[in-house]
C-alpha positions as CSV (number, residue, x, y, z in Angstrom):
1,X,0.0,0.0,0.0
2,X,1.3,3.2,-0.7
3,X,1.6,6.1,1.5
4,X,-0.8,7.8,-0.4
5,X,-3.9,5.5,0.9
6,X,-2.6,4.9,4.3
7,X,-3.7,8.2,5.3
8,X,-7.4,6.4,5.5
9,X,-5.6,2.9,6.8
10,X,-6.8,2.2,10.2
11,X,-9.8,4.7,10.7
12,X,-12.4,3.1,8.7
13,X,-12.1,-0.2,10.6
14,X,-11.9,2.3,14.0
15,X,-15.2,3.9,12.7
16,X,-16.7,0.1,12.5
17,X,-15.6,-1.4,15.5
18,X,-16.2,1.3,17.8
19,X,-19.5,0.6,19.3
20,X,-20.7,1.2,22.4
21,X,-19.6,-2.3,24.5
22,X,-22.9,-2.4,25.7
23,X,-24.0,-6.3,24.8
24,X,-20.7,-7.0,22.8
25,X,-19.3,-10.5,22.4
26,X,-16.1,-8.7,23.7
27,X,-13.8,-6.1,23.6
28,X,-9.5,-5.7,23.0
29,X,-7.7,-4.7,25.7
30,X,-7.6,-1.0,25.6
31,X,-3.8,-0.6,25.2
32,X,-1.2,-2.4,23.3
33,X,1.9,-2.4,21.3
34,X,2.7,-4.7,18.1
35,X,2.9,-5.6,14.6
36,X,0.7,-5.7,11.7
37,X,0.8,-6.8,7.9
38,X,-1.4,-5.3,5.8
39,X,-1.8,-7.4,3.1
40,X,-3.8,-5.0,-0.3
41,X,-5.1,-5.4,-3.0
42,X,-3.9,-3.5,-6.3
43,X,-6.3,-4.2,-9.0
44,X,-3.2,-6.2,-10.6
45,X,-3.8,-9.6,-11.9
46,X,0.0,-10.5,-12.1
47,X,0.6,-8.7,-8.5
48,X,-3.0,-8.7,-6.6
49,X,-1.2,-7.9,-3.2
50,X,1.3,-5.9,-1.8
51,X,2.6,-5.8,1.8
52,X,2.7,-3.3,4.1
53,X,4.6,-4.0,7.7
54,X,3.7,-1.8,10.1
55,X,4.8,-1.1,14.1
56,X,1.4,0.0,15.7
57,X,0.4,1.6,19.4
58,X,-2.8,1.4,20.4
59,X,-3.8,3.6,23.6
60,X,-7.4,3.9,23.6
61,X,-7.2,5.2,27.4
62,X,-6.5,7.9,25.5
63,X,-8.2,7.6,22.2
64,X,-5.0,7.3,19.9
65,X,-3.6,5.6,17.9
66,X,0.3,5.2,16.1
67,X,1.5,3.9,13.4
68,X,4.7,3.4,11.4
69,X,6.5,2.1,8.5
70,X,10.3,1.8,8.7
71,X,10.5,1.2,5.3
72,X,9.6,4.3,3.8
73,X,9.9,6.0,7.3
74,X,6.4,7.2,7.6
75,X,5.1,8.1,10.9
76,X,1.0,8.5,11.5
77,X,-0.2,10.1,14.8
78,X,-4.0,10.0,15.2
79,X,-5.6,11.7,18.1
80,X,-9.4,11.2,18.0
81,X,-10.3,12.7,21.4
82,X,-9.1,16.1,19.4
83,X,-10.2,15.4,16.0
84,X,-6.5,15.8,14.7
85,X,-4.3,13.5,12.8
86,X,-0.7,13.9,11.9
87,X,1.4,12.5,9.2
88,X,5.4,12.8,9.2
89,X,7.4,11.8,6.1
90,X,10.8,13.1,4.8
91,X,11.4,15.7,7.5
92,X,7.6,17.4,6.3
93,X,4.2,17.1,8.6
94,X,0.5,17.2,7.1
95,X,-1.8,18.2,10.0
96,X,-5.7,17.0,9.1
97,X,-8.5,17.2,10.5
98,X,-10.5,13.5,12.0
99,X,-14.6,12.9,11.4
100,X,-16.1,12.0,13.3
101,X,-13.8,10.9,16.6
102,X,-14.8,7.3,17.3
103,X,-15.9,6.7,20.8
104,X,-15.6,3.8,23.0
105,X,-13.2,0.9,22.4
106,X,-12.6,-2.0,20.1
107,X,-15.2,-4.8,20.6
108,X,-17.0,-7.6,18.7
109,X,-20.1,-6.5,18.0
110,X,-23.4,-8.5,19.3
111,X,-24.6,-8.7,15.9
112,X,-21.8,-10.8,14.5
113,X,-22.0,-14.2,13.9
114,X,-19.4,-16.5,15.3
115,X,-18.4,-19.5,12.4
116,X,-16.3,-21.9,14.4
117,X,-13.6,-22.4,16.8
118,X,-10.1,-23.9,16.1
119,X,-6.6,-24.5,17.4
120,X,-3.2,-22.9,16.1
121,X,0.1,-23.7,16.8
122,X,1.5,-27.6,17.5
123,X,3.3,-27.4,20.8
124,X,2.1,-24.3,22.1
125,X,-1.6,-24.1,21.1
126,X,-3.9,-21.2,21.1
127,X,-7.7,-21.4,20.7
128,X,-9.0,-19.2,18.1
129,X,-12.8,-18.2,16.8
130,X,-13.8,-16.5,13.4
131,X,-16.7,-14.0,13.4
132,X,-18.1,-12.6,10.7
133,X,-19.6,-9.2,10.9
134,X,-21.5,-7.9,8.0
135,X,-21.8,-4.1,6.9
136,X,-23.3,-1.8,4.0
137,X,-20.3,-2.2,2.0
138,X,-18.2,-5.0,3.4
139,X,-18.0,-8.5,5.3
140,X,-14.8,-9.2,7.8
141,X,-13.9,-12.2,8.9
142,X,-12.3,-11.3,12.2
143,X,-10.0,-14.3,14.1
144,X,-9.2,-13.5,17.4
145,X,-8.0,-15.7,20.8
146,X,-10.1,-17.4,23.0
147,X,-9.2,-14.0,25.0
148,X,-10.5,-11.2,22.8
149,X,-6.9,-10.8,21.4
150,X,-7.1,-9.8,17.2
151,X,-5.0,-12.5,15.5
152,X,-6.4,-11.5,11.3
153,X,-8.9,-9.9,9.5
154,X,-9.9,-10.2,5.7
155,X,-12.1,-7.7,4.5
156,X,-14.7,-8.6,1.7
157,X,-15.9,-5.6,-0.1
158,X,-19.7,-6.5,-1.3
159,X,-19.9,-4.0,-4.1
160,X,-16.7,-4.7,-6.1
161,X,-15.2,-7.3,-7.4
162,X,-12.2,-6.2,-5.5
163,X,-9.7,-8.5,-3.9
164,X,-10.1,-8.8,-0.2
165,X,-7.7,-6.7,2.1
166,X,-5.9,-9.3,4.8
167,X,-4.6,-8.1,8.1
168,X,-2.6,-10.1,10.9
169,X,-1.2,-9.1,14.1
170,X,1.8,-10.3,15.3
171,X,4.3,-10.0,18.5
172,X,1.5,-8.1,20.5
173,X,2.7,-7.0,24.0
174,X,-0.6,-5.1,26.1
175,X,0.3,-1.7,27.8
176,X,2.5,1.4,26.2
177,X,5.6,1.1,26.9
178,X,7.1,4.7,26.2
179,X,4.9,7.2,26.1
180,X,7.2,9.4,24.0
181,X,5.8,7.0,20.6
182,X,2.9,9.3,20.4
183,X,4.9,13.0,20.8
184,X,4.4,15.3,18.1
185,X,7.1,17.1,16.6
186,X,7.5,20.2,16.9
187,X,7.6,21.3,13.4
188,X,4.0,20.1,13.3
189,X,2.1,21.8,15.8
190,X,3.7,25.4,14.6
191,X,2.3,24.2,11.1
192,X,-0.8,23.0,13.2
193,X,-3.0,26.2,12.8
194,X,-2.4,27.5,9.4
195,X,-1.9,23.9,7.7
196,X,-4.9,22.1,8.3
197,X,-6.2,19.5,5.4
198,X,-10.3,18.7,5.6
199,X,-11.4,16.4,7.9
200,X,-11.2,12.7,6.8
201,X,-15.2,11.4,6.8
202,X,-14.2,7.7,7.2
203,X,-11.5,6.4,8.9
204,X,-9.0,3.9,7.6
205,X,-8.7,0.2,8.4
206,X,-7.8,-1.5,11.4
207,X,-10.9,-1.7,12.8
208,X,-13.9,-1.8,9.8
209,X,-17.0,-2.7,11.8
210,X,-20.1,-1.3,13.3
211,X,-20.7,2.5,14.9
Protein backbone atom coordinates (compact mmCIF):
# COMPACT_ATOMS: atom_id res chain seq x y z
CA UNK A 1 0.00 0.00 0.00
CA UNK A 2 1.26 3.23 -0.66
CA UNK A 3 1.60 6.08 1.52
CA UNK A 4 -0.80 7.85 -0.35
CA UNK A 5 -3.85 5.50 0.86
CA UNK A 6 -2.61 4.87 4.35
CA UNK A 7 -3.73 8.16 5.25
CA UNK A 8 -7.41 6.36 5.49
CA UNK A 9 -5.59 2.95 6.81
CA UNK A 10 -6.80 2.21 10.17
CA UNK A 11 -9.84 4.69 10.71
CA UNK A 12 -12.42 3.14 8.75
CA UNK A 13 -12.11 -0.22 10.65
CA UNK A 14 -11.88 2.32 14.03
CA UNK A 15 -15.21 3.89 12.65
CA UNK A 16 -16.69 0.11 12.50
CA UNK A 17 -15.56 -1.44 15.52
CA UNK A 18 -16.16 1.26 17.76
CA UNK A 19 -19.53 0.59 19.29
CA UNK A 20 -20.68 1.18 22.45
CA UNK A 21 -19.58 -2.27 24.47
CA UNK A 22 -22.89 -2.43 25.73
CA UNK A 23 -23.98 -6.33 24.84
CA UNK A 24 -20.67 -6.95 22.85
CA UNK A 25 -19.33 -10.45 22.35
CA UNK A 26 -16.05 -8.68 23.73
CA UNK A 27 -13.80 -6.05 23.63
CA UNK A 28 -9.49 -5.72 22.96
CA UNK A 29 -7.66 -4.68 25.71
CA UNK A 30 -7.57 -0.96 25.60
CA UNK A 31 -3.78 -0.64 25.23
CA UNK A 32 -1.25 -2.35 23.30
CA UNK A 33 1.87 -2.37 21.30
CA UNK A 34 2.69 -4.67 18.15
CA UNK A 35 2.91 -5.63 14.61
CA UNK A 36 0.73 -5.67 11.70
CA UNK A 37 0.77 -6.85 7.95
CA UNK A 38 -1.42 -5.27 5.81
CA UNK A 39 -1.75 -7.35 3.07
CA UNK A 40 -3.79 -4.98 -0.31
CA UNK A 41 -5.07 -5.40 -2.97
CA UNK A 42 -3.91 -3.53 -6.31
CA UNK A 43 -6.31 -4.24 -9.03
CA UNK A 44 -3.23 -6.20 -10.63
CA UNK A 45 -3.79 -9.63 -11.93
CA UNK A 46 -0.02 -10.50 -12.12
CA UNK A 47 0.63 -8.68 -8.51
CA UNK A 48 -2.97 -8.69 -6.56
CA UNK A 49 -1.16 -7.93 -3.20
CA UNK A 50 1.31 -5.87 -1.82
CA UNK A 51 2.62 -5.76 1.84
CA UNK A 52 2.71 -3.33 4.13
CA UNK A 53 4.60 -3.97 7.70
CA UNK A 54 3.74 -1.83 10.11
CA UNK A 55 4.76 -1.08 14.11
CA UNK A 56 1.37 0.02 15.65
CA UNK A 57 0.41 1.64 19.36
CA UNK A 58 -2.82 1.40 20.35
CA UNK A 59 -3.80 3.59 23.62
CA UNK A 60 -7.45 3.88 23.64
CA UNK A 61 -7.25 5.15 27.36
CA UNK A 62 -6.51 7.94 25.45
CA UNK A 63 -8.17 7.55 22.19
CA UNK A 64 -4.97 7.31 19.90
CA UNK A 65 -3.61 5.58 17.86
CA UNK A 66 0.27 5.22 16.07
CA UNK A 67 1.52 3.87 13.44
CA UNK A 68 4.71 3.38 11.38
CA UNK A 69 6.51 2.13 8.50
CA UNK A 70 10.29 1.77 8.71
CA UNK A 71 10.46 1.18 5.26
CA UNK A 72 9.56 4.28 3.82
CA UNK A 73 9.87 6.03 7.33
CA UNK A 74 6.38 7.23 7.57
CA UNK A 75 5.13 8.08 10.94
CA UNK A 76 1.00 8.50 11.52
CA UNK A 77 -0.22 10.06 14.84
CA UNK A 78 -4.01 9.99 15.22
CA UNK A 79 -5.61 11.70 18.07
CA UNK A 80 -9.40 11.24 17.99
CA UNK A 81 -10.32 12.69 21.39
CA UNK A 82 -9.09 16.07 19.44
CA UNK A 83 -10.19 15.43 16.04
CA UNK A 84 -6.50 15.78 14.67
CA UNK A 85 -4.35 13.49 12.84
CA UNK A 86 -0.68 13.95 11.94
CA UNK A 87 1.40 12.52 9.21
CA UNK A 88 5.37 12.83 9.20
CA UNK A 89 7.40 11.76 6.10
CA UNK A 90 10.81 13.13 4.79
CA UNK A 91 11.45 15.74 7.49
CA UNK A 92 7.63 17.35 6.29
CA UNK A 93 4.21 17.07 8.64
CA UNK A 94 0.52 17.18 7.12
CA UNK A 95 -1.82 18.18 9.96
CA UNK A 96 -5.72 17.02 9.14
CA UNK A 97 -8.53 17.15 10.54
CA UNK A 98 -10.52 13.47 11.99
CA UNK A 99 -14.58 12.89 11.43
CA UNK A 100 -16.07 12.02 13.31
CA UNK A 101 -13.80 10.92 16.57
CA UNK A 102 -14.79 7.30 17.34
CA UNK A 103 -15.87 6.68 20.78
CA UNK A 104 -15.60 3.78 22.99
CA UNK A 105 -13.15 0.91 22.38
CA UNK A 106 -12.55 -2.03 20.09
CA UNK A 107 -15.16 -4.81 20.57
CA UNK A 108 -17.01 -7.59 18.69
CA UNK A 109 -20.11 -6.51 18.01
CA UNK A 110 -23.41 -8.45 19.34
CA UNK A 111 -24.58 -8.73 15.95
CA UNK A 112 -21.78 -10.83 14.53
CA UNK A 113 -21.95 -14.19 13.88
CA UNK A 114 -19.43 -16.54 15.34
CA UNK A 115 -18.44 -19.55 12.45
CA UNK A 116 -16.31 -21.94 14.41
CA UNK A 117 -13.57 -22.40 16.84
CA UNK A 118 -10.05 -23.92 16.12
CA UNK A 119 -6.61 -24.49 17.45
CA UNK A 120 -3.22 -22.86 16.09
CA UNK A 121 0.12 -23.68 16.77
CA UNK A 122 1.50 -27.61 17.49
CA UNK A 123 3.27 -27.45 20.83
CA UNK A 124 2.07 -24.25 22.06
CA UNK A 125 -1.62 -24.09 21.08
CA UNK A 126 -3.89 -21.17 21.14
CA UNK A 127 -7.72 -21.35 20.73
CA UNK A 128 -9.03 -19.17 18.06
CA UNK A 129 -12.79 -18.23 16.76
CA UNK A 130 -13.83 -16.46 13.38
CA UNK A 131 -16.66 -13.99 13.40
CA UNK A 132 -18.06 -12.55 10.69
CA UNK A 133 -19.65 -9.21 10.95
CA UNK A 134 -21.51 -7.93 8.04
CA UNK A 135 -21.77 -4.13 6.91
CA UNK A 136 -23.31 -1.83 3.99
CA UNK A 137 -20.33 -2.18 2.03
CA UNK A 138 -18.23 -5.03 3.42
CA UNK A 139 -17.99 -8.52 5.34
CA UNK A 140 -14.83 -9.19 7.85
CA UNK A 141 -13.93 -12.23 8.89
CA UNK A 142 -12.34 -11.35 12.20
CA UNK A 143 -10.00 -14.29 14.14
CA UNK A 144 -9.21 -13.48 17.43
CA UNK A 145 -8.00 -15.65 20.78
CA UNK A 146 -10.13 -17.40 23.01
CA UNK A 147 -9.20 -13.99 24.97
CA UNK A 148 -10.46 -11.20 22.85
CA UNK A 149 -6.88 -10.76 21.35
CA UNK A 150 -7.08 -9.78 17.16
CA UNK A 151 -5.04 -12.47 15.47
CA UNK A 152 -6.40 -11.53 11.29
CA UNK A 153 -8.94 -9.89 9.50
CA UNK A 154 -9.86 -10.24 5.74
CA UNK A 155 -12.12 -7.73 4.47
CA UNK A 156 -14.66 -8.63 1.67
CA UNK A 157 -15.86 -5.57 -0.13
CA UNK A 158 -19.69 -6.54 -1.33
CA UNK A 159 -19.85 -3.98 -4.09
CA UNK A 160 -16.70 -4.74 -6.10
CA UNK A 161 -15.17 -7.25 -7.36
CA UNK A 162 -12.25 -6.15 -5.54
CA UNK A 163 -9.68 -8.49 -3.87
CA UNK A 164 -10.09 -8.82 -0.24
CA UNK A 165 -7.69 -6.72 2.12
CA UNK A 166 -5.91 -9.26 4.80
CA UNK A 167 -4.59 -8.09 8.13
CA UNK A 168 -2.60 -10.07 10.95
CA UNK A 169 -1.24 -9.14 14.05
CA UNK A 170 1.80 -10.27 15.27
CA UNK A 171 4.32 -10.04 18.49
CA UNK A 172 1.51 -8.10 20.52
CA UNK A 173 2.72 -7.04 24.00
CA UNK A 174 -0.57 -5.14 26.12
CA UNK A 175 0.29 -1.72 27.79
CA UNK A 176 2.47 1.40 26.25
CA UNK A 177 5.62 1.06 26.87
CA UNK A 178 7.05 4.74 26.24
CA UNK A 179 4.88 7.18 26.13
CA UNK A 180 7.22 9.39 23.98
CA UNK A 181 5.77 7.02 20.58
CA UNK A 182 2.86 9.31 20.38
CA UNK A 183 4.89 13.02 20.83
CA UNK A 184 4.41 15.28 18.09
CA UNK A 185 7.08 17.09 16.58
CA UNK A 186 7.53 20.22 16.90
CA UNK A 187 7.62 21.35 13.38
CA UNK A 188 4.03 20.08 13.30
CA UNK A 189 2.14 21.83 15.76
CA UNK A 190 3.67 25.36 14.59
CA UNK A 191 2.32 24.20 11.07
CA UNK A 192 -0.84 23.04 13.21
CA UNK A 193 -2.98 26.22 12.81
CA UNK A 194 -2.44 27.47 9.42
CA UNK A 195 -1.90 23.88 7.67
CA UNK A 196 -4.89 22.08 8.27
CA UNK A 197 -6.20 19.50 5.44
CA UNK A 198 -10.31 18.74 5.55
CA UNK A 199 -11.42 16.42 7.93
CA UNK A 200 -11.19 12.69 6.76
CA UNK A 201 -15.19 11.42 6.83
CA UNK A 202 -14.23 7.74 7.18
CA UNK A 203 -11.48 6.45 8.86
CA UNK A 204 -9.01 3.95 7.56
CA UNK A 205 -8.66 0.22 8.37
CA UNK A 206 -7.79 -1.52 11.37
CA UNK A 207 -10.86 -1.70 12.81
CA UNK A 208 -13.91 -1.77 9.78
CA UNK A 209 -16.99 -2.69 11.83
CA UNK A 210 -20.13 -1.34 13.29
CA UNK A 211 -20.65 2.46 14.89
Amino acid sequence: MGTSLRGTLFIAIISSVLAACHADVCCFPSQFEGHIIDMEPTGNQNEPYTQTDIDVSFDWTKNRLRQYVAAEDYLQLQFFGKGVMYTIQNSTCKVSKLFPPPNGTFCIPDNAKRMKSYTLGIKEKISAIDYLITEKESQILRTISDMCVPVADIYFPLASNDFSTIITYQNLTSGIKDEKVFDVPSFCKSNEKKNISPPMMKASYLWKVSL
